[in-house]
DRENMAR-578119 format. One record per residue (C-alpha): residue number from 1; residue in one letter; x, z, y. Coordinates in pm, 1 decimal. Each point is the difference from the previous one (the first is absolute). Example, Ala and Ser with C-alpha at 12.3 -4.5 7.8 and 13.67 -1.06 7.14 Angstrom:
% DRENMAR-578119
<site><num>1</num><residu>A</residu><px>1230.0</px><pz>780.0</pz><py>-450.0</py></site>
<site><num>2</num><residu>S</residu><px>137.0</px><pz>-66.0</pz><py>344.0</py></site>
//
This chain:
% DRENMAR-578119
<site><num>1</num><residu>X</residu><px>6293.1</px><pz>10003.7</pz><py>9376.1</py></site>
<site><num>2</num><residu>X</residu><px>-9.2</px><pz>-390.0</pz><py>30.8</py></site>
<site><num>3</num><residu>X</residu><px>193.0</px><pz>-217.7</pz><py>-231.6</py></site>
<site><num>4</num><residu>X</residu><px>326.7</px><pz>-143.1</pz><py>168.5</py></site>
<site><num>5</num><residu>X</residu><px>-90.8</px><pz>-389.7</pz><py>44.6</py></site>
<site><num>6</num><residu>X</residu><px>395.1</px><pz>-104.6</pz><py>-61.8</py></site>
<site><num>7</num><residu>X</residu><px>-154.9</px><pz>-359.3</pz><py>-7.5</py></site>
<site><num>8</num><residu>X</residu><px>-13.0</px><pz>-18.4</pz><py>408.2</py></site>
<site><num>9</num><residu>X</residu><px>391.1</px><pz>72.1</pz><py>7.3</py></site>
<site><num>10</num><residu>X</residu><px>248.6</px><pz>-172.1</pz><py>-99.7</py></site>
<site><num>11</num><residu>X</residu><px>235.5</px><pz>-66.3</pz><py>-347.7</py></site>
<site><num>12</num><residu>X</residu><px>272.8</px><pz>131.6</pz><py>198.3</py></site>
<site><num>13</num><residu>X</residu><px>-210.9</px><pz>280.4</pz><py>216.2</py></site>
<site><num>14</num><residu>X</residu><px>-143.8</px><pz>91.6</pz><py>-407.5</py></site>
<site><num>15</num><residu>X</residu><px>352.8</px><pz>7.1</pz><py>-90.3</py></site>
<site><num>16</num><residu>X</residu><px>146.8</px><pz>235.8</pz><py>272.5</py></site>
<site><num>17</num><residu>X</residu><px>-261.2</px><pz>213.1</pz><py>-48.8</py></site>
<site><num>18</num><residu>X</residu><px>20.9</px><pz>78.2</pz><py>-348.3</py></site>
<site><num>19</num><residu>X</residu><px>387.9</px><pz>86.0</pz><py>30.3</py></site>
<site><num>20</num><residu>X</residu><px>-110.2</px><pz>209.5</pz><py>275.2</py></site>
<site><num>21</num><residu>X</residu><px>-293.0</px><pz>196.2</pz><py>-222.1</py></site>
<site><num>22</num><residu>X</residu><px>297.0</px><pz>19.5</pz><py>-275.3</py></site>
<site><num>23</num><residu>X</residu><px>288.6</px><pz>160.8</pz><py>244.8</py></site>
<site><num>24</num><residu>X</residu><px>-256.6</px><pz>246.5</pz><py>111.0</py></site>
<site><num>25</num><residu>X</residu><px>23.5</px><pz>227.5</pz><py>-240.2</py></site>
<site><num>26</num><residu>X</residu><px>304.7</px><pz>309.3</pz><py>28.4</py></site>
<site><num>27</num><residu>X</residu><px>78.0</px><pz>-60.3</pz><py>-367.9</py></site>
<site><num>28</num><residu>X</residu><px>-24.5</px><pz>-382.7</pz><py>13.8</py></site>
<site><num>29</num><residu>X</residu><px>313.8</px><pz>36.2</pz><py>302.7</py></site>
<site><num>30</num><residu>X</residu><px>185.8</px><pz>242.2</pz><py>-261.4</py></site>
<site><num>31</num><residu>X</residu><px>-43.3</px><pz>-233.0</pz><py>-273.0</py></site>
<site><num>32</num><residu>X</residu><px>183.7</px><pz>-295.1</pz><py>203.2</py></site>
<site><num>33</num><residu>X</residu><px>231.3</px><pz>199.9</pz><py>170.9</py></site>
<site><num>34</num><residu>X</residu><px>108.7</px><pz>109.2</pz><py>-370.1</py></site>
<site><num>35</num><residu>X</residu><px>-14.2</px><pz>-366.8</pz><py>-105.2</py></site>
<site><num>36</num><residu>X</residu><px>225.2</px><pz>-50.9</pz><py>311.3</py></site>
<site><num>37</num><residu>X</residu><px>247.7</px><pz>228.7</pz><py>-108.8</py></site>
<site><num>38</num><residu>X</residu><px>17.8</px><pz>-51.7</pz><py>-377.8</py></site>
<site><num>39</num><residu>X</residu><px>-71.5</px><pz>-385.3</pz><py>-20.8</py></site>
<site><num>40</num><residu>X</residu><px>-231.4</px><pz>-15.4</pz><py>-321.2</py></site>
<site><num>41</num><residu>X</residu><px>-147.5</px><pz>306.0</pz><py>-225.7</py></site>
<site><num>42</num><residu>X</residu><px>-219.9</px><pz>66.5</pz><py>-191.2</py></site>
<site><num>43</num><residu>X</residu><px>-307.5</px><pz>189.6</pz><py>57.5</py></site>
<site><num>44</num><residu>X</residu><px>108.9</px><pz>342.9</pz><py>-174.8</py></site>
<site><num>45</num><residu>X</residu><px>334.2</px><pz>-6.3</pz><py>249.8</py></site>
<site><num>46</num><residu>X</residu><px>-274.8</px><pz>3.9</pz><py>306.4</py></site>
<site><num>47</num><residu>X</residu><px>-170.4</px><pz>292.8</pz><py>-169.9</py></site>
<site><num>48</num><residu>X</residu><px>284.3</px><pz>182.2</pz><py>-27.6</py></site>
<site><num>49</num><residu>X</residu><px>57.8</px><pz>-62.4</pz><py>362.2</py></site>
<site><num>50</num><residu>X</residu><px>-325.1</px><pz>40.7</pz><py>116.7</py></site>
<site><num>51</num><residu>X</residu><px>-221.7</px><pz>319.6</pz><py>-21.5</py></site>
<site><num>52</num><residu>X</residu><px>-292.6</px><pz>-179.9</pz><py>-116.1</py></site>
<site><num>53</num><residu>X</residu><px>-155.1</px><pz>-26.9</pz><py>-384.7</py></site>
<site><num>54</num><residu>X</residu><px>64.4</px><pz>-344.6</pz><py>-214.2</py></site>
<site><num>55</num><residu>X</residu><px>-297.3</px><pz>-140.7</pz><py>91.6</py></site>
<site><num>56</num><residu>X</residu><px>-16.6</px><pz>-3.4</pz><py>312.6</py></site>
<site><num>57</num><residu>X</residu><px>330.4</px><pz>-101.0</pz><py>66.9</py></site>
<site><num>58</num><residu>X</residu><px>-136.0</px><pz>-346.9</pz><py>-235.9</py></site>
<site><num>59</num><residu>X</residu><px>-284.5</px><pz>-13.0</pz><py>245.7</py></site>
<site><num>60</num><residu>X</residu><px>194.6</px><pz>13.3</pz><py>294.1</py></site>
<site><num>61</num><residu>X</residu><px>227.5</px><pz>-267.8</pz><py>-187.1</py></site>
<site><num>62</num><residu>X</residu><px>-279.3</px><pz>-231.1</pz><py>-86.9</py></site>
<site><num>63</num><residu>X</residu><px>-87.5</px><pz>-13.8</pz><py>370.6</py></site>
<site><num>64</num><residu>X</residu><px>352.1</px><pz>-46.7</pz><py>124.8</py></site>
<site><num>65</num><residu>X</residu><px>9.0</px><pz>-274.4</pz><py>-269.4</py></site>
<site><num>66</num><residu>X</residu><px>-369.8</px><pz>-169.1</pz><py>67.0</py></site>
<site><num>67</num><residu>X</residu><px>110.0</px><pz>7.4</pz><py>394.7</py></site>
<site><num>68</num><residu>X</residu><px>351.8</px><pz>-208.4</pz><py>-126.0</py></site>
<site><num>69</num><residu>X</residu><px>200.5</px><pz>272.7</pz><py>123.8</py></site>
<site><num>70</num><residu>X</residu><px>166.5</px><pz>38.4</pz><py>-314.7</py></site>
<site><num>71</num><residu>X</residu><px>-0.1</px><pz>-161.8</pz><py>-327.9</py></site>
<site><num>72</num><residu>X</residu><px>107.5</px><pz>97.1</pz><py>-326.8</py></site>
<site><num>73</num><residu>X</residu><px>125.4</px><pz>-151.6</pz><py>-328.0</py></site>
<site><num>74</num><residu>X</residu><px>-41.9</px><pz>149.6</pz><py>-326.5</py></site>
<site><num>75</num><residu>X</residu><px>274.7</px><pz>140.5</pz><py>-188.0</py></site>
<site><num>76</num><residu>X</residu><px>-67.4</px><pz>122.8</pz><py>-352.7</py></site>
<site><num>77</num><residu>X</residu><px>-327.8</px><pz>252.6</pz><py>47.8</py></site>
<site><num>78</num><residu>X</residu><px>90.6</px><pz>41.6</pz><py>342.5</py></site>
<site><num>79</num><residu>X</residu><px>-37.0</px><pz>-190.3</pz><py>342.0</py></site>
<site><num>80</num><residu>X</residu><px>291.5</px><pz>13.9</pz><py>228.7</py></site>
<site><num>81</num><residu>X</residu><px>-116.8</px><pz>0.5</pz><py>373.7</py></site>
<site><num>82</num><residu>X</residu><px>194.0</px><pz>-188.4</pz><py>275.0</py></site>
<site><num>83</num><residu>X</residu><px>-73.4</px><pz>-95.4</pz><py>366.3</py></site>
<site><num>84</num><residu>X</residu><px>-204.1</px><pz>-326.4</pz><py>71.1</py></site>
<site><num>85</num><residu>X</residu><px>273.5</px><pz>-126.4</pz><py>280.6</py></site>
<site><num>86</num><residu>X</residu><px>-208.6</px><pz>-331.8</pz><py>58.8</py></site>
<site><num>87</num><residu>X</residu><px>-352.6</px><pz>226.0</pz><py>119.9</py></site>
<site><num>88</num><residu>X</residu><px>215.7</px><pz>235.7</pz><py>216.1</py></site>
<site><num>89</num><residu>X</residu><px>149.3</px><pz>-298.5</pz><py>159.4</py></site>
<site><num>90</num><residu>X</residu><px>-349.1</px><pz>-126.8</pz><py>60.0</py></site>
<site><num>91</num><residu>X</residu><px>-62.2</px><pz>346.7</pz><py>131.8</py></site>
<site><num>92</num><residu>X</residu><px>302.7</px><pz>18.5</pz><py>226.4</py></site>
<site><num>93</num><residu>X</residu><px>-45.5</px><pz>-331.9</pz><py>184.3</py></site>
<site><num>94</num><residu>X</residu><px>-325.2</px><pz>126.0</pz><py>82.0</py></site>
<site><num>95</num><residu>X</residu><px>111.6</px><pz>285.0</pz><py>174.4</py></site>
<site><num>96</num><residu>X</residu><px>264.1</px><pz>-233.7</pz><py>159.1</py></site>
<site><num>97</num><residu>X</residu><px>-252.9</px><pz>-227.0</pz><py>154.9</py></site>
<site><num>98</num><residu>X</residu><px>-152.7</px><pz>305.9</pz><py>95.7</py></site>
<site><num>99</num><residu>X</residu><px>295.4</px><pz>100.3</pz><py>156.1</py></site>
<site><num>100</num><residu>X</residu><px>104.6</px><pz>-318.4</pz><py>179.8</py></site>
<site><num>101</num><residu>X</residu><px>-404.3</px><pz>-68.3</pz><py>164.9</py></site>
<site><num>102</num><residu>X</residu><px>55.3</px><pz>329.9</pz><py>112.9</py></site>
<site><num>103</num><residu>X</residu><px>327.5</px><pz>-11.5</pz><py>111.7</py></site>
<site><num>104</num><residu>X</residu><px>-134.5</px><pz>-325.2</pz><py>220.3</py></site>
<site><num>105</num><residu>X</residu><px>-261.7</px><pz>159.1</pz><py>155.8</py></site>
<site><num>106</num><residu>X</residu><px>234.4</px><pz>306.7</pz><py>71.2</py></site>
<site><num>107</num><residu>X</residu><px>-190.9</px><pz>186.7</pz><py>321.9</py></site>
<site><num>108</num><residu>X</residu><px>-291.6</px><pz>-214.4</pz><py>-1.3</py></site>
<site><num>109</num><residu>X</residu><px>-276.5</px><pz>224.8</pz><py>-129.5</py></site>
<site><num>110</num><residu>X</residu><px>-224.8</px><pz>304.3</pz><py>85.4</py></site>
//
């Protein structure tokens, strides 16, 4: 398999792409849609919820958190886990210019 040549695209196509890669992953939507509905945790609350071992719930994490969808802030010995609002924003209003270009050209293709 070729290597992915992320230098012909751009910051922002780089960027959309790597949130994408990081939501595409069953456990990755669980583990924001938990997020969603709690507001912070910490790790061992998402494998309680989840039916997945320690570590790979802090590999799934680690990729949520190296895409910006979350971050987390240390708390004692443990990390507490919260949404990254500012990179689903990013996300969001590039699903709504989506939306809109297609919206415009409503009827207008194949």
């Amino acid at each position: 398999m070729g290597a992915t040549k992320t230098e012909h695209f751009t910051d922002k196509q780089n960027a959309m792409a790597g949130i994408a890669k990081a939501l595409g992953h069953p456990a990755r939507i669980a583990i924001i849609d938990y997020l969603l509905k709690v507001d912070t945790c910490i790790c061992g609350d998402i494998v309680n919820e989840l039916p997945l071992a320690q570590p790979t719930i802090s590999q799934h994490l680690k990729e949520l958190k190296n895409a910006g969808l979350i971050k987390g802030t240390i708390e004692g010995t443990a990390v507490c886990y919260c949404i990254d609002e500012k990179t689903l924003e990013k996300f969001q209003n590039y699903f709504k210019n989506i939306a809109n270009k297609l919206e415009k050209k409503k009827n207008n293709c194949c």
